[in-house]
C-alpha positions as a Markdown table, in Angstrom:
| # | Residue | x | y | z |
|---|---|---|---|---|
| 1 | Unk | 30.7 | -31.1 | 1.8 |
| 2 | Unk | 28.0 | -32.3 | -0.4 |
| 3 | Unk | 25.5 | -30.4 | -2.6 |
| 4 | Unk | 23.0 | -30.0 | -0.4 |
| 5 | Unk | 24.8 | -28.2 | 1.8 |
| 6 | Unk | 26.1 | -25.8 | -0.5 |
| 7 | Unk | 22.3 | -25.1 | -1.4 |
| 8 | Unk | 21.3 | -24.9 | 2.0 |
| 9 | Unk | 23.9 | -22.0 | 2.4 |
| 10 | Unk | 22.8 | -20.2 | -1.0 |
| 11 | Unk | 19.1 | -20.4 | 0.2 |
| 12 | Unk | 19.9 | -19.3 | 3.2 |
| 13 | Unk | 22.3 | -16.3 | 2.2 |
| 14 | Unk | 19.6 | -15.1 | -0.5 |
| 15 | Unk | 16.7 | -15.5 | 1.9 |
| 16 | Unk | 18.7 | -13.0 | 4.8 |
| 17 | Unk | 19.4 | -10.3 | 1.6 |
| 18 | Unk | 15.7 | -10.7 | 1.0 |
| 19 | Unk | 14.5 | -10.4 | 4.6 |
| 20 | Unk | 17.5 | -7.6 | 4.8 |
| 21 | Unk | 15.6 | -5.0 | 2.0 |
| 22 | Unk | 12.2 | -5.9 | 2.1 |
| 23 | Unk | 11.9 | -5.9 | 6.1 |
| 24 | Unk | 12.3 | -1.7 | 6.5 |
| 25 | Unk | 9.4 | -1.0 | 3.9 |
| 26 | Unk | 6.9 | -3.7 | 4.9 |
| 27 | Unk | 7.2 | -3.0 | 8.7 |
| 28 | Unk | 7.3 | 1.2 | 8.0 |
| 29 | Unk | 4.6 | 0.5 | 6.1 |
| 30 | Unk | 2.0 | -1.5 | 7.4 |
| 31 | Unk | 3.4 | -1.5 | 11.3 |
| 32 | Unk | 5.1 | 1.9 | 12.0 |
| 33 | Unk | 9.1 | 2.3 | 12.6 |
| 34 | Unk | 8.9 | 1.3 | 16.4 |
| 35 | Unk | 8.3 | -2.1 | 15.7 |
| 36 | Unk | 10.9 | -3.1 | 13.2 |
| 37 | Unk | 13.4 | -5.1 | 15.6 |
| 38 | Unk | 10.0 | -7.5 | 16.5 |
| 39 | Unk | 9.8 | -7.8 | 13.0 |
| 40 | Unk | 12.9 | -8.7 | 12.3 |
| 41 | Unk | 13.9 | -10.8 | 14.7 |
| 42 | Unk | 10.4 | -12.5 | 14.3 |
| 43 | Unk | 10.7 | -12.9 | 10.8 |
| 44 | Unk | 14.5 | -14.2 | 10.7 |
| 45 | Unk | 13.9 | -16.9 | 13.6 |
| 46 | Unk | 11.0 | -18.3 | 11.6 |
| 47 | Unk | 13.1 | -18.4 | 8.4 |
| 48 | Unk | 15.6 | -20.5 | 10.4 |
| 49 | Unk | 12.8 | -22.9 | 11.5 |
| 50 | Unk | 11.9 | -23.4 | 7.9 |
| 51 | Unk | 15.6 | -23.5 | 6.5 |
| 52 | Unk | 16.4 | -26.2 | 9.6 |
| 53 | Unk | 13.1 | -28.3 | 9.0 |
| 54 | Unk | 14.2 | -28.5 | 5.4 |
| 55 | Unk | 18.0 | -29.2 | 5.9 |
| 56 | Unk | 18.3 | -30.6 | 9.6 |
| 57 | Unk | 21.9 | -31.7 | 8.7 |
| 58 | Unk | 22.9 | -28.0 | 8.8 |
| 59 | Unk | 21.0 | -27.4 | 12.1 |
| 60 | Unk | 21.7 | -23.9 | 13.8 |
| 61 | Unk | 24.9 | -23.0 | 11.3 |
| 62 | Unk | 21.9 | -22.2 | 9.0 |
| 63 | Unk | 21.4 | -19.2 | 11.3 |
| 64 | Unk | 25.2 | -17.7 | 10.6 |
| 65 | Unk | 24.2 | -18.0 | 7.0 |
| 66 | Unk | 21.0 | -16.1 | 7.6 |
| 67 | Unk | 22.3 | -13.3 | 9.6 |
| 68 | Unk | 25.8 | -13.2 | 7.3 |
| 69 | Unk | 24.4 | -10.1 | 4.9 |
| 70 | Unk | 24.2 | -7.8 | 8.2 |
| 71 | Unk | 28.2 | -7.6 | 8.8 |
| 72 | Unk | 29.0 | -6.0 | 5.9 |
| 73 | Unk | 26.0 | -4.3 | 5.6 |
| 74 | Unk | 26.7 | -2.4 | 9.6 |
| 75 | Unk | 30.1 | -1.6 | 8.4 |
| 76 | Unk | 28.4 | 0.2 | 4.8 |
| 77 | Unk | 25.5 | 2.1 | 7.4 |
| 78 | Unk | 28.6 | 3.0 | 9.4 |
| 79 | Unk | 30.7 | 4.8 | 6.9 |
| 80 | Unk | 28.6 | 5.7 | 4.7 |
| 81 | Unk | 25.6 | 7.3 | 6.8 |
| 82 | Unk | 25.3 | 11.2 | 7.6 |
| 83 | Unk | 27.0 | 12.3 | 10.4 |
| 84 | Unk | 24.7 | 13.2 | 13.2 |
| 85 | Unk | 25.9 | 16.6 | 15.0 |
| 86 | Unk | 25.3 | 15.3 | 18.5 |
| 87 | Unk | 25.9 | 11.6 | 18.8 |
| 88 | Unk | 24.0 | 9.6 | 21.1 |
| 89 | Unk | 26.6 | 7.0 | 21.8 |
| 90 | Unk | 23.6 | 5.0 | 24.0 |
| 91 | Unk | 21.4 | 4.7 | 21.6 |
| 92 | Unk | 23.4 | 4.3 | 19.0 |
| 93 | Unk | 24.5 | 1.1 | 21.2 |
| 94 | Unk | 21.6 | -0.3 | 22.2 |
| 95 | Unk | 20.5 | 0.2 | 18.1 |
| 96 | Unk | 24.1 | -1.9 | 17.3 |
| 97 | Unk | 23.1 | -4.6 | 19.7 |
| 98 | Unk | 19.4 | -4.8 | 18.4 |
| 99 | Unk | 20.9 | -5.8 | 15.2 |
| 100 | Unk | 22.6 | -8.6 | 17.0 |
| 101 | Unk | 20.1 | -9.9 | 18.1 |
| 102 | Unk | 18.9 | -11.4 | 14.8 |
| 103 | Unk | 21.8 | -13.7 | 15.1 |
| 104 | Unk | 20.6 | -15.7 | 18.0 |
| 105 | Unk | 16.9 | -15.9 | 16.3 |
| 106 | Unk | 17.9 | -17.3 | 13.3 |
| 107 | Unk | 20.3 | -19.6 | 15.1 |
| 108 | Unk | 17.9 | -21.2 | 17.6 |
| 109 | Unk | 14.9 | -21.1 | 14.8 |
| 110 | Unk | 17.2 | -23.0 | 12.7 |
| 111 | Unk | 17.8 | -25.6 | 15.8 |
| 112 | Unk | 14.3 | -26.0 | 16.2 |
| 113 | Unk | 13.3 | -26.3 | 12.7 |
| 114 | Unk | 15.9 | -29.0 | 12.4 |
| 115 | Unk | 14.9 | -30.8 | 16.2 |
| 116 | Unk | 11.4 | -30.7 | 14.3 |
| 117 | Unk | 12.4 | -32.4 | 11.4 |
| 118 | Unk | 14.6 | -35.1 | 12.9 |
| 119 | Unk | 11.5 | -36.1 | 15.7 |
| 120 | Unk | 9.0 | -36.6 | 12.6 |
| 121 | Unk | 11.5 | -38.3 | 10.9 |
| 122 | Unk | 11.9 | -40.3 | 13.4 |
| 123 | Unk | 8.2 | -40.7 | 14.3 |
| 124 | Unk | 7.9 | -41.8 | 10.6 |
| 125 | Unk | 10.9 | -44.8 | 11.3 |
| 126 | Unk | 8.7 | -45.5 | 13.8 |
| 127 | Unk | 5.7 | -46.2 | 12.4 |
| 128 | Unk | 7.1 | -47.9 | 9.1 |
| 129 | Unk | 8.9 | -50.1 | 11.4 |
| 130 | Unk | 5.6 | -51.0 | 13.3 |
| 131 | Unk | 3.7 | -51.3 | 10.3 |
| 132 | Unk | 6.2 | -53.5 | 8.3 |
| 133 | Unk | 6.6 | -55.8 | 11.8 |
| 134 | Unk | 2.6 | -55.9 | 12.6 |
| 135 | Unk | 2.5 | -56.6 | 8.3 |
| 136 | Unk | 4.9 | -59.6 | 8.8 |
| 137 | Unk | 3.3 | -61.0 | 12.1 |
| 138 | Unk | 0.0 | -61.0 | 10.3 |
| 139 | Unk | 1.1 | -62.8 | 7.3 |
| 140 | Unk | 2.6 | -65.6 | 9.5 |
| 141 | Unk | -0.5 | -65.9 | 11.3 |
């Protein structure tokens, strides 16, 4: 494991707590609380297509690292929230699963961020390699 790696995970981790706290007060307050999982989700996939464009090596792992605050975080909301008197146990699940579904937006943002990188990287091969042939024909000429 090298040492950008290790970066790529610590960016990644802090950028997820970030996204984590400041989500719930900028989409209550500039979008209204029904539109807080589009956010989210949203906001996390394009954070993976920036953290894989930057780090392709790490491709869609960079997503697990995203999404790894939430975990702990579900398990905190779950013990340490007040106790409804009536629980609405479909709801309640279709709210646990929208939480999930961050995972799979940051994964595939971070897939595509890193598919991104590696065809302009390789676009730029390309053209080097056509400029430093078409620079070598023309000097022999």
């Amino acid at each position: 494991m090298n040492t950008s790696d290790i970066r790529a995970r610590i960016v990644a981790v802090l950028l997820g707590i970030i996204l984590f706290f400041a989500l719930p007060f900028v989409s209550d307050s500039l979008f209204g609380e029904n539109t807080w999982w589009y956010l989210a989700i949203a906001s996390y996939g394009v954070s993976g297509v920036v953290l894989g464009f930057i780090w392709p090596n790490m491709s869609w792992r960079l997503g697990l690292w995203l999404f790894a605050i939430w975990p702990p975080m579900l398990v905190l909301m779950l013990f340490f929230s007040d106790p409804q008197p009536v629980v609405h146990w479909k709801r309640e699940f279709v709210g646990f699963l929208g939480f999930f579904l961050i995972l799979p937006a940051a994964s595939t943002g971070a897939w595509l961020g890193s598919l991104i990188a590696r065809r302009v990287k390789r676009q730029r091969s390309g053209v080097s390699e056509t400029l430093a042939n078409s620079g070598a024909s023309g000097r022999s000429a």
